[in-house]
C-alpha positions in Angstrom: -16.9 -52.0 -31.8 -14.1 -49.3 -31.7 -13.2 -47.2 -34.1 -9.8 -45.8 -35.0 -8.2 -43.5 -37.6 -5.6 -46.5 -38.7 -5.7 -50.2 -38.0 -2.4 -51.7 -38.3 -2.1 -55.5 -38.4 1.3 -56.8 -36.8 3.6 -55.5 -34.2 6.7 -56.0 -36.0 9.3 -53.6 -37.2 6.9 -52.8 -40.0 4.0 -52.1 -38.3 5.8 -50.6 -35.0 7.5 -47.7 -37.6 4.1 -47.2 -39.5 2.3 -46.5 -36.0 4.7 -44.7 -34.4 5.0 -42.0 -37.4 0.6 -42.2 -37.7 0.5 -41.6 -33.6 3.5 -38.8 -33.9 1.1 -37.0 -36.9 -1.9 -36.8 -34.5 -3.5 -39.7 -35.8 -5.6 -42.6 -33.4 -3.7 -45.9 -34.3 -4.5 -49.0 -32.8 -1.7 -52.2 -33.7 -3.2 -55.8 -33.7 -0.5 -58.4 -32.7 -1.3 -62.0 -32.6 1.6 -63.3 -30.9 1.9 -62.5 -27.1 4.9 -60.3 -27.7 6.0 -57.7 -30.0 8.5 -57.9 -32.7 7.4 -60.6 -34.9 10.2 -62.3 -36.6 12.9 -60.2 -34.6 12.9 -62.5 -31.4 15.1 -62.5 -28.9 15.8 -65.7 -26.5 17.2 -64.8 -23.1 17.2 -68.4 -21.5 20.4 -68.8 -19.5 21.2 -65.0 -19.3 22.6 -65.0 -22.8 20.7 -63.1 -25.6 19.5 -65.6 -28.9 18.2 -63.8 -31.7 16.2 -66.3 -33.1 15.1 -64.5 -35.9 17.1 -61.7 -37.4 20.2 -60.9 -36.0 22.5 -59.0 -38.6 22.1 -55.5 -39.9 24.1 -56.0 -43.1 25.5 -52.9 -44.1 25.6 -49.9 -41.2 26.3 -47.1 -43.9 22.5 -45.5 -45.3 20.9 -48.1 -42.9 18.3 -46.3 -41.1 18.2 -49.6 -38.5 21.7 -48.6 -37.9 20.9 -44.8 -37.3 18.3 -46.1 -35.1 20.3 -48.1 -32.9 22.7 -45.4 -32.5 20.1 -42.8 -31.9 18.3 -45.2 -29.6 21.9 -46.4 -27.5 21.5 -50.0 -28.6 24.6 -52.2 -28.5 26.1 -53.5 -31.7 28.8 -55.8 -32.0 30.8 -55.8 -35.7 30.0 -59.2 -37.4 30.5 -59.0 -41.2 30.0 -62.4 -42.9 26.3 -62.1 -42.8 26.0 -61.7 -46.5 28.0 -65.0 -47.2 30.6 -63.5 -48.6 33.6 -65.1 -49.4 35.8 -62.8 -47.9 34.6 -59.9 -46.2 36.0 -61.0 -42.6 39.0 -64.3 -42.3 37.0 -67.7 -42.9 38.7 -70.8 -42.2 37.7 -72.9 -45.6 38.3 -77.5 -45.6 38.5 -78.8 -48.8 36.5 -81.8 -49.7 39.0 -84.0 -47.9 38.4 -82.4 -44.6 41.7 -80.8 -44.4 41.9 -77.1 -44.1 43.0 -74.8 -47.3 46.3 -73.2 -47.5 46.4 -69.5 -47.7 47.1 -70.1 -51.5 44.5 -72.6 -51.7 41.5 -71.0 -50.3 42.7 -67.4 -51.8 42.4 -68.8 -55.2 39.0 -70.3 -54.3 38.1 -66.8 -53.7 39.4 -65.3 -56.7 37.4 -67.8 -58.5 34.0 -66.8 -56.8 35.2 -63.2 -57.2 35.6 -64.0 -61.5 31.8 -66.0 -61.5 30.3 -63.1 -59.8 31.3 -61.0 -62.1 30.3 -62.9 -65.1 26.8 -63.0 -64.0 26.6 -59.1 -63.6 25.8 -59.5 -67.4 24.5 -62.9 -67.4 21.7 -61.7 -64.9 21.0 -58.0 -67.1 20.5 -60.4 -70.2 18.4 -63.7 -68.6 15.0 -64.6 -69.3 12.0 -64.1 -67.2 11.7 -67.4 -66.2 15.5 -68.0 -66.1 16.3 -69.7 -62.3 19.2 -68.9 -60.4 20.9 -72.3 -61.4 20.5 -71.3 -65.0 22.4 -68.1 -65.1 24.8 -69.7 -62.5 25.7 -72.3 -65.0 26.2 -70.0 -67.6 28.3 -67.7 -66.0 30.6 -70.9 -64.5 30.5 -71.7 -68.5 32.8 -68.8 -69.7 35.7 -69.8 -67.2 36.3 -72.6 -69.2 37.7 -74.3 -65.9 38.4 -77.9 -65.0 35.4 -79.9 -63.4 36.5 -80.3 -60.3 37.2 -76.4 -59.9 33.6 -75.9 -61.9 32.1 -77.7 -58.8 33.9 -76.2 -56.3 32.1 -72.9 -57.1 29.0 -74.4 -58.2 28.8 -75.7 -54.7 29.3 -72.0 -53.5 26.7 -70.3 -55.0 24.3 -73.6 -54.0 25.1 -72.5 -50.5 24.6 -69.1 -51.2 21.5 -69.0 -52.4 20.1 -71.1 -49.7 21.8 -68.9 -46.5 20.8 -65.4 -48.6 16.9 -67.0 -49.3 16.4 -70.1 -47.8 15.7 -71.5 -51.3 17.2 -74.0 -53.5 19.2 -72.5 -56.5 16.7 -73.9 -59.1 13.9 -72.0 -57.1 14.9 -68.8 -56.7 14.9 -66.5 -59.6 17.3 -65.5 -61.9 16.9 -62.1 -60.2 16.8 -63.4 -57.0 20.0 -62.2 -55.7 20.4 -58.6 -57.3 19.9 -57.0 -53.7 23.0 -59.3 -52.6 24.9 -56.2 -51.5 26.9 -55.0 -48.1 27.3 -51.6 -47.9 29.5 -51.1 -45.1 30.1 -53.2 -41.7 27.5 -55.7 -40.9 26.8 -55.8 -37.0 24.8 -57.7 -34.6 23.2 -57.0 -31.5 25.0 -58.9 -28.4 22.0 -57.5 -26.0 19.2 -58.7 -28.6 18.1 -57.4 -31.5 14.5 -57.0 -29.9 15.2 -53.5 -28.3 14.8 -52.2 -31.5 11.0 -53.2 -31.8 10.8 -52.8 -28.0 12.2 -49.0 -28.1 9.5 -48.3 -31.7 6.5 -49.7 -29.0 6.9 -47.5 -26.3 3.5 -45.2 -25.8 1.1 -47.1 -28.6 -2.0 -48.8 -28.2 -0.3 -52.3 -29.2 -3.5 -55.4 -28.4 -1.3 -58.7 -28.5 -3.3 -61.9 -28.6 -5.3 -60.6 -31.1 -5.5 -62.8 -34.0 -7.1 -61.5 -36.9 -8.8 -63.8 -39.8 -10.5 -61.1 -41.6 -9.9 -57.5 -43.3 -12.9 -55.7 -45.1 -12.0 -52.7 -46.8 -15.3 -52.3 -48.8 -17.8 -49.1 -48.7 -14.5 -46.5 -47.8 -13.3 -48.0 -44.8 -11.9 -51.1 -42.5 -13.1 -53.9 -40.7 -11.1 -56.0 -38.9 -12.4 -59.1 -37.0 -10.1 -61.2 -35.0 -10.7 -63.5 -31.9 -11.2 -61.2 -29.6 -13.8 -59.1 -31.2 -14.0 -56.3 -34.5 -12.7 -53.0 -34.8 -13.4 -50.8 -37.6 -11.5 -47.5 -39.2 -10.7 -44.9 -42.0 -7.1 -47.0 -43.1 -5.5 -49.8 -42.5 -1.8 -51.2 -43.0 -1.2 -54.8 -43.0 2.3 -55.8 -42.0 1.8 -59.9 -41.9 4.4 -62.1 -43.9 4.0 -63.4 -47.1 3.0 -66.9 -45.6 0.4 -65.2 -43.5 -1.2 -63.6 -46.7 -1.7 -66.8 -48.9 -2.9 -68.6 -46.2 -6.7 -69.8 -46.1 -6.4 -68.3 -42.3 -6.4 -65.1 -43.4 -8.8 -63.5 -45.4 -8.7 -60.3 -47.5 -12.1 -59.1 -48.8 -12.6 -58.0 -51.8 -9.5 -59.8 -53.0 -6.8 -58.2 -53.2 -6.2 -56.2 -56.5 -3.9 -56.1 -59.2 -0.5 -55.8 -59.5 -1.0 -56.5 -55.8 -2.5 -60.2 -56.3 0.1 -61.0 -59.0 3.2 -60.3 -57.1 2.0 -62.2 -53.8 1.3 -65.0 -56.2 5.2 -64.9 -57.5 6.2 -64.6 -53.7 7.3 -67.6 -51.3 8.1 -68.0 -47.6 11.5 -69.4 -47.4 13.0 -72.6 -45.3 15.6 -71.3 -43.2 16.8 -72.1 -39.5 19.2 -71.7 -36.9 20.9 -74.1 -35.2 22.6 -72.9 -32.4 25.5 -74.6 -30.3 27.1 -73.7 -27.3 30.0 -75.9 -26.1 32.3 -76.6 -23.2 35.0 -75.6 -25.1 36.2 -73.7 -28.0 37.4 -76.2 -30.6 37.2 -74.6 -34.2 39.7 -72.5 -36.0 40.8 -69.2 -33.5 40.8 -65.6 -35.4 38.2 -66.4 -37.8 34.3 -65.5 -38.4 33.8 -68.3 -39.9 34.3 -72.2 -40.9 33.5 -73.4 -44.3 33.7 -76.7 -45.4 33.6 -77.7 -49.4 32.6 -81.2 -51.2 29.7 -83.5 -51.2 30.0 -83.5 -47.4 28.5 -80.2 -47.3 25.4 -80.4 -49.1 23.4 -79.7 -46.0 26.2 -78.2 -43.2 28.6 -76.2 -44.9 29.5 -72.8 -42.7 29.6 -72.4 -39.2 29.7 -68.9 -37.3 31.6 -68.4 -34.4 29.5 -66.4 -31.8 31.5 -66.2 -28.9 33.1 -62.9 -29.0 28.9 -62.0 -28.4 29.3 -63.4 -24.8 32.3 -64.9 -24.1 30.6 -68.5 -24.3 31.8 -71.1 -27.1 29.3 -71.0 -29.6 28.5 -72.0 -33.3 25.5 -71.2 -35.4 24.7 -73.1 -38.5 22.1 -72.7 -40.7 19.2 -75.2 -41.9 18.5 -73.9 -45.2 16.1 -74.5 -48.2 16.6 -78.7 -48.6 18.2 -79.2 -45.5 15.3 -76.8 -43.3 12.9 -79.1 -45.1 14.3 -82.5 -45.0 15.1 -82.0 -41.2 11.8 -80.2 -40.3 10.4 -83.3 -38.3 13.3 -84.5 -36.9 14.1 -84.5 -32.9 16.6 -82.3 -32.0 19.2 -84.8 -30.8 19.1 -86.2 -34.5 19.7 -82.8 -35.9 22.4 -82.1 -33.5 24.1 -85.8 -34.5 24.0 -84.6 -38.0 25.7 -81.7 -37.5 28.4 -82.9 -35.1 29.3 -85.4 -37.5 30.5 -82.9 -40.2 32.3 -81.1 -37.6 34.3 -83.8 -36.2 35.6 -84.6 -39.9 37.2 -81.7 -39.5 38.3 -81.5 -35.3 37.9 -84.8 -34.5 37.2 -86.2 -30.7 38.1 -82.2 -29.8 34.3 -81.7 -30.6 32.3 -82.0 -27.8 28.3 -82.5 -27.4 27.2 -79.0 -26.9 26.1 -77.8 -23.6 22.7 -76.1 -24.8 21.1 -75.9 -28.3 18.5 -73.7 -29.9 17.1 -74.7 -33.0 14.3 -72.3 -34.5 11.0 -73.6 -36.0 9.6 -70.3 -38.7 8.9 -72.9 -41.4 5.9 -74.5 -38.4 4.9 -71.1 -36.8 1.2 -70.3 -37.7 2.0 -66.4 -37.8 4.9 -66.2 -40.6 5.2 -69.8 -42.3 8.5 -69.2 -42.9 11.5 -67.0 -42.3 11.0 -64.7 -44.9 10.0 -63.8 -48.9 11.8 -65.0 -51.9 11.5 -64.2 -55.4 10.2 -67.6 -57.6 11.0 -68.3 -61.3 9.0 -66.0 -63.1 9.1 -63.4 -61.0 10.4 -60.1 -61.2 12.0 -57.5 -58.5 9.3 -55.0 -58.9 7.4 -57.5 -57.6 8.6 -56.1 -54.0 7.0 -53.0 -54.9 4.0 -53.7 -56.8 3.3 -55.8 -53.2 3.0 -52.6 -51.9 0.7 -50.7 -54.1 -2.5 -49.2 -52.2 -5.5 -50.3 -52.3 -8.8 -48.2 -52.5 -7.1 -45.6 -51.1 -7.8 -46.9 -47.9 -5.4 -50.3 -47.4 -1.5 -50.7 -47.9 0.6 -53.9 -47.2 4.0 -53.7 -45.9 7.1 -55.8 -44.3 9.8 -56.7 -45.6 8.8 -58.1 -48.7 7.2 -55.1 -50.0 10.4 -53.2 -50.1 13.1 -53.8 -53.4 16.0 -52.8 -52.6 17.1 -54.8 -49.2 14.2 -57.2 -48.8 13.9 -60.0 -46.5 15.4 -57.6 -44.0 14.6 -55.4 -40.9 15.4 -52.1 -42.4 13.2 -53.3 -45.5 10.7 -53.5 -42.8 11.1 -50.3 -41.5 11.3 -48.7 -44.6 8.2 -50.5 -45.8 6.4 -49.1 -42.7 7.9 -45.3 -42.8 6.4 -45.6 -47.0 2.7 -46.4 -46.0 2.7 -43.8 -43.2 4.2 -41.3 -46.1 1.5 -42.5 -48.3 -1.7 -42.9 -45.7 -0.5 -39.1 -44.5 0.2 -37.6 -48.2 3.3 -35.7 -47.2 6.4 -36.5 -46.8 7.6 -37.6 -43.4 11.6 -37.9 -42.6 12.2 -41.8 -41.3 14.5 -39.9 -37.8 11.2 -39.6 -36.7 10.8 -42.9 -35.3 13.6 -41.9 -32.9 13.8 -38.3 -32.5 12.7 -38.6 -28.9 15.6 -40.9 -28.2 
């Protein structure tokens, strides 16, 4: 069985930025990956020639973002794309009214001023909520003080419905009242046009990563770490475990002695999310030209509502849409033709016969992979956002958990992840360690 200074379970960001700082410090680091490839839920598609993020794709905010500095530091291309936050107006977005008809400038500006009025209503409806207050509930309140018609109520009601699903894969009366206090940009937001997987590929280089190792079991009794997986046991000093959320609650994966508290009680307030992509490349370009974005309001888009415009990426017409919290659920059995139906039918109310059926599509499947049951974390009624934190607390002195849930401040992200990874090296070296390490040999 062989021994190492540091197991880390997961080749993801996460576990890529805790290794690489552990093997930079001197220390013997071995990094247990159960998929056949690194990079976990950054996954990059290159069927056809054409990079497909499946999995992340946006850093949202370049300014502080130390996924930015990376990718600078590390030459990796970037491609400005700033309505990855759902925002209402960051970038131009093309919005239909319920009729299928497309906004006037007027219109859909004053649709935006009222989103802009809510959101700032809730800054103090949030501060003030209960702790098991849901997202709807201090939605509703905040859309309360307007004293607005109906009809306008639901226009914005519908909004932040959306919005919570595309920021958490969630359902509004799900997610906590808390839920969205991270929703901030700082900056551009940019993708990566060559795949975001460079990023993991670049933190690999030169460690001792085992993929196809799948481990069930973590002991951490008697001052030190066992770790059995399929392919045999390995024991050391510390460990970090970098698995989702999904992969932590599962019966699959066992942690012995259970896990501590606060450690136990956050992961119990935690969920994996349902959130996919639907991706849609056509013959043609037929959508709105000089926008990010198409919206579409109204009881017609309850399950697609926005549509992203990806061609500038490659030059090939392309829309992504999102499956998201009800809708990933609802259509998680179906074939893809019906999905793609579905989908083409909103569209065409507002293009008619110029919509075409796509030429390739890629629909993800998180919610059914057996390494992340989901897309990532979300905060649950009850729950609170130190919850990200206390996830992160070590154990024994001789175990810490990280990924992007166990980081407050931008979680559900990759730069949560590497930030998550970069805190347990800090805390398994006991000095401090600047984060430009992970690329100072760029």
């Amino acid at each position: 069985m062989e021994h190492f200074d540091t197991i880390v379970v997961g080749a993801g960001v996460a576990g890529l930025s805790a290794a690489r700082l552990l093997v930079d410090a001197g220390r013997r680091v071995v990094v247990l990956e159960a998929r056949d490839r690194i990079g976990g839920r950054v996954h990059t598609d290159r069927t056809g020639g054409v990079a497909t993020d499946l999995g992340a794709s946006w850093i949202h905010g370049v300014v502080g973002s130390p996924v930015a500095a990376a990718a600078d530091a590390l030459g990796l291309r970037t491609v400005e794309f700033t309505v990855g936050g759902y925002q209402p107006d960051s970038r131009p977005i093309a919005y239909y009214g319920p009729d299928g008809t497309r906004l006037t400038d007027a219109a859909a500006q004053g649709f935006i001023d009222d989103i802009h009025a809510v959101d700032s209503a809730l800054l103090d409806v949030v501060t003030v909520s209960a702790a098991d207050d849901s997202y709807r509930d201090v939605t509703e309140r905040a859309l309360g003080r307007q004293g607005w018609d109906p009809e306008r109520t639901q226009r914005v009601r519908e909004y932040l419905e959306h919005r919570s699903e595309e920021q958490y894969g969630a359902w509004i009366e799900d997610l906590a009242a808390h839920g969205l206090d991270d929703d901030s940009i700082d900056g551009d937001e940019v993708v990566f046009p060559d795949g975001y997987d460079a990023l993991p590929a670049r933190l690999a280089e030169g460690l001792d990563v085992r993929l196809g190792h799948i481990v069930a079991r973590v002991d951490w009794s008697d001052g030190r770490v066992a770790v059995t997986t399929d392919r045999g046991g390995f024991t050391a000093d510390t460990a970090v475990v970098t698995v989702p959320v999904g992969v932590l609650q599962s019966d699959g994966f066992v942690i012995e002695p259970a896990l501590p508290e606060p450690v136990a009680g956050a992961l119990g307030r935690l969920r994996m999310n349902a959130f996919e992509k639907v991706f849609l490349r056509f013959p043609a370009k037929f959508w709105d030209d000089d926008v990010y974005a198409v919206r579409q309001q109204g009881p017609d888009s309850v399950w697609w509502h926005s549509w992203y415009d990806l061609t500038p990426l490659h030059g090939v017409p392309t829309l992504l849409t999102f499956a998201a919290g009800p809708a990933a659920v609802e259509t998680r059995d179906w074939s893809e033709t019906d999905v793609v139906d579905s989908v083409l039918t909103q569209l065409r109310r507002l293009y008619g016969d110029r919509v075409e059926q796509p030429t390739r599509v890629d629909i993800t499947a998180w919610q059914d992979d057996p390494f992340s049951h989901g897309s990532y974390a979300y905060m649950t009624v009850g729950s609170t956002t130190a919850d990200h934190d206390d996830l992160a607390t070590p154990i024994g002195g001789i175990l810490h958990l990280a990924g992007e849930a166990t980081w407050t401040d931008d979680p559900a992200t990759v730069p949560a992840a590497m930030l998550s990874g970069h805190r347990a090296a800090v805390n398994l070296l006991g000095r401090e360690v600047p984060i430009e390490r992970l690329w100072a040999d760029a």
